[in-house]
mmCIF file of the N, C-alpha and C atoms, coordinates in Angstrom:
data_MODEL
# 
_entry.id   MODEL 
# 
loop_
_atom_site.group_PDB 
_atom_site.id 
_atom_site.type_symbol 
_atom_site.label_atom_id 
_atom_site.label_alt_id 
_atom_site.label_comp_id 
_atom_site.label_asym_id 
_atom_site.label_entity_id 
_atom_site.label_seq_id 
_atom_site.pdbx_PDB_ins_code 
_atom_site.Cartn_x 
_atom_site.Cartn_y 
_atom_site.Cartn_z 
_atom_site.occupancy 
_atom_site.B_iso_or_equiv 
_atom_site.pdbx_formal_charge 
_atom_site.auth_seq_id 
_atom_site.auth_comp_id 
_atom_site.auth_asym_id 
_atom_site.auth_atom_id 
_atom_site.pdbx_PDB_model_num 
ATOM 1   N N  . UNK A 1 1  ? 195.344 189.766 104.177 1.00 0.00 ? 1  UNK A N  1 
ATOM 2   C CA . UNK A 1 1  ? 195.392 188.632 105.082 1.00 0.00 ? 1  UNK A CA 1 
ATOM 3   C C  . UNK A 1 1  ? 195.033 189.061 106.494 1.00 0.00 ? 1  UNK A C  1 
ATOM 4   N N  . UNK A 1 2  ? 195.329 190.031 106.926 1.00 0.00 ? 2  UNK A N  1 
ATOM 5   C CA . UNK A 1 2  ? 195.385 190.624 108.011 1.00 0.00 ? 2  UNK A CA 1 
ATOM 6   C C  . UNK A 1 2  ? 193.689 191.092 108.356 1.00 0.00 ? 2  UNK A C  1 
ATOM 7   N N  . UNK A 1 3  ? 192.559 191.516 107.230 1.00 0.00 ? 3  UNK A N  1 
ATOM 8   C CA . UNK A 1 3  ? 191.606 191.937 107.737 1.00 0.00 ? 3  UNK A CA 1 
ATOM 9   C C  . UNK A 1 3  ? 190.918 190.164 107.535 1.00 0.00 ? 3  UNK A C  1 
ATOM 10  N N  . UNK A 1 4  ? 191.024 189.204 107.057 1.00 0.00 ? 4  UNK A N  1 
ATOM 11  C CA . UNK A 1 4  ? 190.601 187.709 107.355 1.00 0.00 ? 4  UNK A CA 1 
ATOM 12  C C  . UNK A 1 4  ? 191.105 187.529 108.620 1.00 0.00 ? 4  UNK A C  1 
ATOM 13  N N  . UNK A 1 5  ? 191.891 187.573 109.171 1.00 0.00 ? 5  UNK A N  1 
ATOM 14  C CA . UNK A 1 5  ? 191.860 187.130 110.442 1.00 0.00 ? 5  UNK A CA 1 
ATOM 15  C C  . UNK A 1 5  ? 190.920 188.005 111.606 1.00 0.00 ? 5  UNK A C  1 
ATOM 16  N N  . UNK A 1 6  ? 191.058 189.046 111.196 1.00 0.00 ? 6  UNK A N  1 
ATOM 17  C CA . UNK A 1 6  ? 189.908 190.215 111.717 1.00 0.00 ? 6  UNK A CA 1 
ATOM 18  C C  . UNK A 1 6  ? 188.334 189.648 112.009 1.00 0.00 ? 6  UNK A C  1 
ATOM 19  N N  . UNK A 1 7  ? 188.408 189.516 110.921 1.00 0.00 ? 7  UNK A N  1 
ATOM 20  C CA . UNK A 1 7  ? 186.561 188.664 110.363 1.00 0.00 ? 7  UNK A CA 1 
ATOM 21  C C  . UNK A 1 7  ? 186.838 187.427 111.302 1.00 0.00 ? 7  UNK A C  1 
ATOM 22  N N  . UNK A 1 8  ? 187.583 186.732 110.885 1.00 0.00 ? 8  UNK A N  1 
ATOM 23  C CA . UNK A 1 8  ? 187.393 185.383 111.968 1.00 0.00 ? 8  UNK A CA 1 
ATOM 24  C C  . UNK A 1 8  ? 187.529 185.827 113.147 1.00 0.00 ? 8  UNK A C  1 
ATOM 25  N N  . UNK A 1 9  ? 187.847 186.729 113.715 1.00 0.00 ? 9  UNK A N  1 
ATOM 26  C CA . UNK A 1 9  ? 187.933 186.811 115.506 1.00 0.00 ? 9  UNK A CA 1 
ATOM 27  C C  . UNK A 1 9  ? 186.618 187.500 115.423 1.00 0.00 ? 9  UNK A C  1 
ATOM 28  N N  . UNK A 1 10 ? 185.838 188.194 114.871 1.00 0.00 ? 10 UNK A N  1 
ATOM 29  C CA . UNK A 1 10 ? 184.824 188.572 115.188 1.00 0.00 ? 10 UNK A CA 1 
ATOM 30  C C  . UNK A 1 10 ? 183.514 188.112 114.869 1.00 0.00 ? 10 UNK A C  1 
ATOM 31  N N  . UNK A 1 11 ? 183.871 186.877 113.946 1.00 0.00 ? 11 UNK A N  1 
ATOM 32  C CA . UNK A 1 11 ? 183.012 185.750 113.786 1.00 0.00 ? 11 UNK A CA 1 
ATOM 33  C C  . UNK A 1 11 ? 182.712 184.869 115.032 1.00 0.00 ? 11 UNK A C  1 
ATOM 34  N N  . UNK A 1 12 ? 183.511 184.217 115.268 1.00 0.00 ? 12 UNK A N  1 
ATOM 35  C CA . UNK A 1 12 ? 184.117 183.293 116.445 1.00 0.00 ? 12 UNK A CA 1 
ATOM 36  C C  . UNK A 1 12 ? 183.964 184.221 117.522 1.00 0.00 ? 12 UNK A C  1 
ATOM 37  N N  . UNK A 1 13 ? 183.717 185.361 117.894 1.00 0.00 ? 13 UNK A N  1 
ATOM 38  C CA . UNK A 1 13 ? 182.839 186.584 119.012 1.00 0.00 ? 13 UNK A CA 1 
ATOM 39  C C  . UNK A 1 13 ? 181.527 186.211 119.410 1.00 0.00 ? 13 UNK A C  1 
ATOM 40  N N  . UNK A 1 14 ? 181.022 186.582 117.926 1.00 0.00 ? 14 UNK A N  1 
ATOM 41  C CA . UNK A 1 14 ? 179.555 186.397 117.664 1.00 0.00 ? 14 UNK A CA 1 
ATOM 42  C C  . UNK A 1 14 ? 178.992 184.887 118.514 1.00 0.00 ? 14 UNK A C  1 
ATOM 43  N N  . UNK A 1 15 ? 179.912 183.793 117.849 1.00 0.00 ? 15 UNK A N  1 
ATOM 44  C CA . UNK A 1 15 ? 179.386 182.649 117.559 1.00 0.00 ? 15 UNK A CA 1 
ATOM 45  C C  . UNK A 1 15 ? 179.429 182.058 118.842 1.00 0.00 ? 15 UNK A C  1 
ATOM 46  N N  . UNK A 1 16 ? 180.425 182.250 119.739 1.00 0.00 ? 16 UNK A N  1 
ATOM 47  C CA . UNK A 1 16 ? 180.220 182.330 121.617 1.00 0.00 ? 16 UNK A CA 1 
ATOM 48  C C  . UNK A 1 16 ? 179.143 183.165 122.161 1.00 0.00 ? 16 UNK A C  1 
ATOM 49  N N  . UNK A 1 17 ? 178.905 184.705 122.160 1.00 0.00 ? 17 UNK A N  1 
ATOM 50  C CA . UNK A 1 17 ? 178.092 185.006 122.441 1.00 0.00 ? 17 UNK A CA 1 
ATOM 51  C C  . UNK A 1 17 ? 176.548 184.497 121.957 1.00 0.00 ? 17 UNK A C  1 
ATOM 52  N N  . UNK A 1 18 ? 176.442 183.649 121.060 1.00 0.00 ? 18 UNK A N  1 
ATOM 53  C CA . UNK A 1 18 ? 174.984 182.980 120.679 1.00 0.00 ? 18 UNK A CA 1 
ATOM 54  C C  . UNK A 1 18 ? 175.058 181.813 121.632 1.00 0.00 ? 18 UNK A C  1 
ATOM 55  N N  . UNK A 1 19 ? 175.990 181.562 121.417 1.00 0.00 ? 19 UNK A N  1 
ATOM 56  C CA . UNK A 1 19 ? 176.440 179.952 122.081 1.00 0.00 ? 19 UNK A CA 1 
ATOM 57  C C  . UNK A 1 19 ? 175.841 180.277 123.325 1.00 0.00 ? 19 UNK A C  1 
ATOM 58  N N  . UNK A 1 20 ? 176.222 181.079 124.177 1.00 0.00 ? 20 UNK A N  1 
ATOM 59  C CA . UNK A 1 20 ? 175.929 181.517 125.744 1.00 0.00 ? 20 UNK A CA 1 
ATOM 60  C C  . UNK A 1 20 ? 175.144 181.751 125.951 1.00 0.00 ? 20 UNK A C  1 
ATOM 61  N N  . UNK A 1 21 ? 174.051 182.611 124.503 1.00 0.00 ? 21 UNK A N  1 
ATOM 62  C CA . UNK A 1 21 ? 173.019 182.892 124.734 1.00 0.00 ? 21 UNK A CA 1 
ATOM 63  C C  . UNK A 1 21 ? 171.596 181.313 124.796 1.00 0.00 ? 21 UNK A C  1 
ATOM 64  N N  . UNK A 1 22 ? 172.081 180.655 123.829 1.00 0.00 ? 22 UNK A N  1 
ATOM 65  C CA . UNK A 1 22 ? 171.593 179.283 123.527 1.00 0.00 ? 22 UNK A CA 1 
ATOM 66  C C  . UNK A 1 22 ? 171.442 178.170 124.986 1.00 0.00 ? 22 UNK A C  1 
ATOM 67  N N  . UNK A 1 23 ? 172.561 178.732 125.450 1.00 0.00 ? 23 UNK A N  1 
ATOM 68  C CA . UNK A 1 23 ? 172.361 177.728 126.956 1.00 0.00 ? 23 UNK A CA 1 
ATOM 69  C C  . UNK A 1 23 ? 171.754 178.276 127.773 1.00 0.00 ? 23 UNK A C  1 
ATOM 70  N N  . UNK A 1 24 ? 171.646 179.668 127.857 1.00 0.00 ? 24 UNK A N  1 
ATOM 71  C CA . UNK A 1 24 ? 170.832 180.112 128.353 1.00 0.00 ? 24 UNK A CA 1 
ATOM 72  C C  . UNK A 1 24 ? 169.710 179.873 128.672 1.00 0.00 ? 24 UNK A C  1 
ATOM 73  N N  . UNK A 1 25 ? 168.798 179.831 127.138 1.00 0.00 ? 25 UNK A N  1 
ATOM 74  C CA . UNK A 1 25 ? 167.559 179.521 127.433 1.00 0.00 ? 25 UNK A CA 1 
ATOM 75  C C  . UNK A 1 25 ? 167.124 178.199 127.587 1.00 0.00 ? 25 UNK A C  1 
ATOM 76  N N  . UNK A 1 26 ? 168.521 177.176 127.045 1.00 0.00 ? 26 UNK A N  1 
ATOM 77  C CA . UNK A 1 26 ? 168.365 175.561 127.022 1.00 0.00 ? 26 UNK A CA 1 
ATOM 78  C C  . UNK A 1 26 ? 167.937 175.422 128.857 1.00 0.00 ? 26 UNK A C  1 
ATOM 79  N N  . UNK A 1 27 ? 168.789 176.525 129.906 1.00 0.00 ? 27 UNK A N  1 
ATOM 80  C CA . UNK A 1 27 ? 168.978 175.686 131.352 1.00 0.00 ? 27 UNK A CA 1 
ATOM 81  C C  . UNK A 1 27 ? 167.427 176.511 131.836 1.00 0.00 ? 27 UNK A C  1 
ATOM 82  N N  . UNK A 1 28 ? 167.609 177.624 131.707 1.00 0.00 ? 28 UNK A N  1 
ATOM 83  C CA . UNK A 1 28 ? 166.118 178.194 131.970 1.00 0.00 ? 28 UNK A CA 1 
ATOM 84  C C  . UNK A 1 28 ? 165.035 177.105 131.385 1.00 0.00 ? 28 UNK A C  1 
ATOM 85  N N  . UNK A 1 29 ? 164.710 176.625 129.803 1.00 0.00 ? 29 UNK A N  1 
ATOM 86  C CA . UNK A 1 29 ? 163.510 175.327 129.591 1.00 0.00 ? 29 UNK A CA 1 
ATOM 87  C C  . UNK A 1 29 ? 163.080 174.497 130.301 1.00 0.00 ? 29 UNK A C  1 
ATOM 88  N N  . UNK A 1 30 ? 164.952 173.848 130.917 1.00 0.00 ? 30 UNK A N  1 
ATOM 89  C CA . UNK A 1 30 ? 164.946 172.563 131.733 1.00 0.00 ? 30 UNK A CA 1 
ATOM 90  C C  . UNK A 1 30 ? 164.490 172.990 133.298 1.00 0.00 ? 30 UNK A C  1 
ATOM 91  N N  . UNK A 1 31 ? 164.765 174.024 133.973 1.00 0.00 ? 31 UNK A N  1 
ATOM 92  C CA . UNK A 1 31 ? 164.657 174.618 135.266 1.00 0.00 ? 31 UNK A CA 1 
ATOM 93  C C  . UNK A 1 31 ? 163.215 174.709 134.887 1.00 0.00 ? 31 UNK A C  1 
ATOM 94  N N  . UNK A 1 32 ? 162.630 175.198 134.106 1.00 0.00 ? 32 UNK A N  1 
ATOM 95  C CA . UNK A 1 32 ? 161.137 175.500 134.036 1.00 0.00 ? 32 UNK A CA 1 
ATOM 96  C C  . UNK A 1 32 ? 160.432 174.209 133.596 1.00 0.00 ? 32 UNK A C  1 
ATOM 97  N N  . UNK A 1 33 ? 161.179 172.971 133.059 1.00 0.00 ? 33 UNK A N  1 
ATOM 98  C CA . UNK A 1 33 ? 160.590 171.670 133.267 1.00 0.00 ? 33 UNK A CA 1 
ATOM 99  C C  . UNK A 1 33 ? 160.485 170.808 134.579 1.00 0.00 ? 33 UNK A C  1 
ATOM 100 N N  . UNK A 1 34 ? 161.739 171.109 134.843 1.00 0.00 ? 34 UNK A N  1 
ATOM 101 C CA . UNK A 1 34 ? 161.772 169.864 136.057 1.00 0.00 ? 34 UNK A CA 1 
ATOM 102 C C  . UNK A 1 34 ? 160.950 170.550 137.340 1.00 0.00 ? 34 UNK A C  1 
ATOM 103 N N  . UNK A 1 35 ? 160.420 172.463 137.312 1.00 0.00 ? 35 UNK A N  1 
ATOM 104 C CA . UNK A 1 35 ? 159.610 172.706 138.396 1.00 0.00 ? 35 UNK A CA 1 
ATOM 105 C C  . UNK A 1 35 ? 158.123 172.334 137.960 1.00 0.00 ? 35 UNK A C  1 
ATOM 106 N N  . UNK A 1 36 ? 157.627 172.794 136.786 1.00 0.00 ? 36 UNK A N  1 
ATOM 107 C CA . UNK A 1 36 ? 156.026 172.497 136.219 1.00 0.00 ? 36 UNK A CA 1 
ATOM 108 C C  . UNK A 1 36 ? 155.961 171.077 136.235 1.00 0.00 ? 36 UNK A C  1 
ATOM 109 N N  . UNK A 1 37 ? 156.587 169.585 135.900 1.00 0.00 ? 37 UNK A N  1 
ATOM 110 C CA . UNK A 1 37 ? 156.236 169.032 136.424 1.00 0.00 ? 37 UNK A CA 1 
ATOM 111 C C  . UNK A 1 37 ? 155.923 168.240 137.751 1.00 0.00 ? 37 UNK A C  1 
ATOM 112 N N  . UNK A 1 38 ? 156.291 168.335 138.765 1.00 0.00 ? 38 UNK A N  1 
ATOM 113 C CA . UNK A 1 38 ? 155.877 167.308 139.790 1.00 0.00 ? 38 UNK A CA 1 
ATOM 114 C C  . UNK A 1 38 ? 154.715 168.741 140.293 1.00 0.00 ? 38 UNK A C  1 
ATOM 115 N N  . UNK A 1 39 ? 154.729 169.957 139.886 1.00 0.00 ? 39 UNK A N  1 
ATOM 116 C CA . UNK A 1 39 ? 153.446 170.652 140.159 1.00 0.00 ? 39 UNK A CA 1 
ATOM 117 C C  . UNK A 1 39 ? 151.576 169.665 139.509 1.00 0.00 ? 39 UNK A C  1 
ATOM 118 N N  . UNK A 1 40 ? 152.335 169.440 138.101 1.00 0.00 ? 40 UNK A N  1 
ATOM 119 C CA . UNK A 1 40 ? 151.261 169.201 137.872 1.00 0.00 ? 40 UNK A CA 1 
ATOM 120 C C  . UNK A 1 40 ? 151.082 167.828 138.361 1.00 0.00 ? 40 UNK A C  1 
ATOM 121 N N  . UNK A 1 41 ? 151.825 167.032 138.135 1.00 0.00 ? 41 UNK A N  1 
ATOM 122 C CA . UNK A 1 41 ? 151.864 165.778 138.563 1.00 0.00 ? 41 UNK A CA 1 
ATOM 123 C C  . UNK A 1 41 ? 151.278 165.571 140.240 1.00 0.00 ? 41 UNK A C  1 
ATOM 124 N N  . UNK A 1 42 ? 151.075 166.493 141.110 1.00 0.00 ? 42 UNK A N  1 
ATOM 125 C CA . UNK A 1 42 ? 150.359 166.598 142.346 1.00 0.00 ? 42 UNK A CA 1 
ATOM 126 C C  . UNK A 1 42 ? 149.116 167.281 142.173 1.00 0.00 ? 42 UNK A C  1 
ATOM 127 N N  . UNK A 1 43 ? 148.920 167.784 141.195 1.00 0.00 ? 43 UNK A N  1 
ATOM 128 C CA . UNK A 1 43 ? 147.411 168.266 141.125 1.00 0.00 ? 43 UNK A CA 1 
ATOM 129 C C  . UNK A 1 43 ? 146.526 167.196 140.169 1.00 0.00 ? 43 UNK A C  1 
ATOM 130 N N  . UNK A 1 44 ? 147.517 166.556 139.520 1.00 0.00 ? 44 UNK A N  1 
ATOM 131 C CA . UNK A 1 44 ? 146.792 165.626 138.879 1.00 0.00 ? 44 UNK A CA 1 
ATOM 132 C C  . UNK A 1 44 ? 146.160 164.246 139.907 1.00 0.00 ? 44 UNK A C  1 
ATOM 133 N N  . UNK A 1 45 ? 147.240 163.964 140.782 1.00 0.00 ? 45 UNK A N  1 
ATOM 134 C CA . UNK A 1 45 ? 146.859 162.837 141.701 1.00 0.00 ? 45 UNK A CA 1 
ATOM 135 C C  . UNK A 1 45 ? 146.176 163.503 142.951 1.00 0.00 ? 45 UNK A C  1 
ATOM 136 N N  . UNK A 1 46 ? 146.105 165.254 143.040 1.00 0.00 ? 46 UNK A N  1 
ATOM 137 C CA . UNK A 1 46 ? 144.820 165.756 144.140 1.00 0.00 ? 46 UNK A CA 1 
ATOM 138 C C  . UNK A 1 46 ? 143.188 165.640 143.255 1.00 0.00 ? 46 UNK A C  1 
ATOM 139 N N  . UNK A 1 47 ? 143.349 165.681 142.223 1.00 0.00 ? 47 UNK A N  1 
ATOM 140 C CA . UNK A 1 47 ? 141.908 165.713 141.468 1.00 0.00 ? 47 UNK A CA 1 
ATOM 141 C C  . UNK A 1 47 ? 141.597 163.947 141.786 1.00 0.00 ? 47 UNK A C  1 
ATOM 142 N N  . UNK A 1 48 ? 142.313 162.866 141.258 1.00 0.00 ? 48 UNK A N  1 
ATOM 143 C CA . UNK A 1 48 ? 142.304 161.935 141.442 1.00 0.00 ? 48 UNK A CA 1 
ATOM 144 C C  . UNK A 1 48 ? 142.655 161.235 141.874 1.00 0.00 ? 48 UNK A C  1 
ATOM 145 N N  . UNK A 1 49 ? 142.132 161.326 143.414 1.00 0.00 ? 49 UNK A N  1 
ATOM 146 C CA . UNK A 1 49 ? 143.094 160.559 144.286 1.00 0.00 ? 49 UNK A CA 1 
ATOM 147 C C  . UNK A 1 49 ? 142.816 158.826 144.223 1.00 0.00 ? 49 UNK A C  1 
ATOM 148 N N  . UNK A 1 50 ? 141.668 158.217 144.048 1.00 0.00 ? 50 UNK A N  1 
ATOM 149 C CA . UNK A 1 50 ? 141.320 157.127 144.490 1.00 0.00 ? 50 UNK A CA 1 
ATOM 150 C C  . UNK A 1 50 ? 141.806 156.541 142.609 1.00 0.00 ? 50 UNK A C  1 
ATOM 151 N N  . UNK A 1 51 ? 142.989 155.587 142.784 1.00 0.00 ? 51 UNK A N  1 
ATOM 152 C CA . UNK A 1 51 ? 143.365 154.853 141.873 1.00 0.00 ? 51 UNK A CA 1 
ATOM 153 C C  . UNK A 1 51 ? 142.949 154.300 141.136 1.00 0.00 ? 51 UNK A C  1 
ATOM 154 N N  . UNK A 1 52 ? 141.276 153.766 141.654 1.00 0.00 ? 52 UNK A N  1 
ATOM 155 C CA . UNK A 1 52 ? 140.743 153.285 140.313 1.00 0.00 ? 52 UNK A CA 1 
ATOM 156 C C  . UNK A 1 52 ? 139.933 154.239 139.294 1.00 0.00 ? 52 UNK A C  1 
ATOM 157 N N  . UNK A 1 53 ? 139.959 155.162 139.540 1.00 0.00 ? 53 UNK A N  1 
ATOM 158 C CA . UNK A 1 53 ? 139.287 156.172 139.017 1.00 0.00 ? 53 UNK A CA 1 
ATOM 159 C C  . UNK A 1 53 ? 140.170 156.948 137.925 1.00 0.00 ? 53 UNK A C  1 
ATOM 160 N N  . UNK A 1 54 ? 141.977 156.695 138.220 1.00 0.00 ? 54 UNK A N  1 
ATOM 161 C CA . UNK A 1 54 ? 142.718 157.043 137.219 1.00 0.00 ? 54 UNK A CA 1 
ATOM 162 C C  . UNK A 1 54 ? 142.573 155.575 135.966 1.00 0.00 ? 54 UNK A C  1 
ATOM 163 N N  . UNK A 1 55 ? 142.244 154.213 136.659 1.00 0.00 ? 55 UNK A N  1 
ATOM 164 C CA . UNK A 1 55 ? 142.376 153.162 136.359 1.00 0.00 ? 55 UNK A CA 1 
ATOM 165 C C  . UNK A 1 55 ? 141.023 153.622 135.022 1.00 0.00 ? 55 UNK A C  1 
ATOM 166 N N  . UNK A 1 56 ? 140.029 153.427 135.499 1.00 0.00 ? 56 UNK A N  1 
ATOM 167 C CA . UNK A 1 56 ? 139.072 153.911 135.082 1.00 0.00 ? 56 UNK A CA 1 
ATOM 168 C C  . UNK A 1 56 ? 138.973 154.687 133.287 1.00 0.00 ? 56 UNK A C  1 
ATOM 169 N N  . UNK A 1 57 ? 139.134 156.245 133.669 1.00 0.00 ? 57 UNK A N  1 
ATOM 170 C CA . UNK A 1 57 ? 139.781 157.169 133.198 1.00 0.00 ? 57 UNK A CA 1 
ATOM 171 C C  . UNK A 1 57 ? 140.517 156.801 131.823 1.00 0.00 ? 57 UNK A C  1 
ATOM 172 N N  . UNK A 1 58 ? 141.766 155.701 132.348 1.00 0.00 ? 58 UNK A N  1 
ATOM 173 C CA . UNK A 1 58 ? 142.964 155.159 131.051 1.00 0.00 ? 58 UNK A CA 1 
ATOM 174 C C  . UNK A 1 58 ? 142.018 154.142 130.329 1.00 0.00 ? 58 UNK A C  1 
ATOM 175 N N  . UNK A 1 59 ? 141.362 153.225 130.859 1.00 0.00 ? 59 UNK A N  1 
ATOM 176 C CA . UNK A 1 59 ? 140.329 152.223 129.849 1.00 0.00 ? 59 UNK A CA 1 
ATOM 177 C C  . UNK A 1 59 ? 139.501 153.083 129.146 1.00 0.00 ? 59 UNK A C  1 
ATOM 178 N N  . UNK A 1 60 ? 139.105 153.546 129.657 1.00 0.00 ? 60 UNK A N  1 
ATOM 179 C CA . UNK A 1 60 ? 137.620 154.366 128.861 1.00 0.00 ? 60 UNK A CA 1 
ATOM 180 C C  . UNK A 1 60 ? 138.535 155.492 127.677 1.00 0.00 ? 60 UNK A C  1 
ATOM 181 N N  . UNK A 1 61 ? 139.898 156.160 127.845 1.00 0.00 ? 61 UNK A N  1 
ATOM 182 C CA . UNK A 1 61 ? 140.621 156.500 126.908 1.00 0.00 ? 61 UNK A CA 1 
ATOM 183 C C  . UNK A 1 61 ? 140.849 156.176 125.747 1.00 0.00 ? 61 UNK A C  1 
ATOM 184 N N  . UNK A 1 62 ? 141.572 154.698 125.688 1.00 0.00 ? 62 UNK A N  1 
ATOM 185 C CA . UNK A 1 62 ? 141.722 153.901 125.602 1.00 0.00 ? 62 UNK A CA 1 
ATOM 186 C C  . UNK A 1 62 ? 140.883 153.294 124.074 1.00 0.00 ? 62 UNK A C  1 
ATOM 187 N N  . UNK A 1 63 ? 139.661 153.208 124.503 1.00 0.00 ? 63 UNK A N  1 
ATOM 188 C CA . UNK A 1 63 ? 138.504 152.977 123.720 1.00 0.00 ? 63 UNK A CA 1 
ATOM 189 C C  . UNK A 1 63 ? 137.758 153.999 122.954 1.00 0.00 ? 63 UNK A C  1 
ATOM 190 N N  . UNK A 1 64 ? 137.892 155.049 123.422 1.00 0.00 ? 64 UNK A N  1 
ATOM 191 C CA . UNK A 1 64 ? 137.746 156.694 122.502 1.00 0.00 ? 64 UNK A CA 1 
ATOM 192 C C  . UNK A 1 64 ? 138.376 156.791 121.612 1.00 0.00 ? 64 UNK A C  1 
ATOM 193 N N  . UNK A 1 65 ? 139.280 156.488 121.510 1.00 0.00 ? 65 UNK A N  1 
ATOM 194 C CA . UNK A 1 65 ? 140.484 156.534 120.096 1.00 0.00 ? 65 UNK A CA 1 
ATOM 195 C C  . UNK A 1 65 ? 139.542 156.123 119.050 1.00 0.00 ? 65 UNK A C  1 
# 
């Protein structure tokens, strides 16, 4: 009985240290989302600045399908 409880504390070790590791890379994804976009999102509206030309662009898309 005594080495089952063993195993479970060093199960339940493991299973935090993944855990910690898991958010890890979950807050790093999101930190590396919320900076890449409004990057691209300003290079997209410096290539195209004049609105009808994005206007443009989405019709003619649009119809490529």
């Amino acid at each position: 009985m005594f080495k089952a409880s063993e195993a479970c504390i060093r199960i339940d070790k493991i299973l935090r240290t993944r855990l910690k590791k898991n958010k890890t890379k979950l807050a790093f994804l999101i930190i590396a989302f919320l900076i890449a976009t409004p990057i691209y999102i300003s290079q997209y509206t410096r290539i195209y600045n004049n609105s009808n030309e994005r206007e443009k662009l989405t019709v003619d898309g649009m119809f490529l399908d």
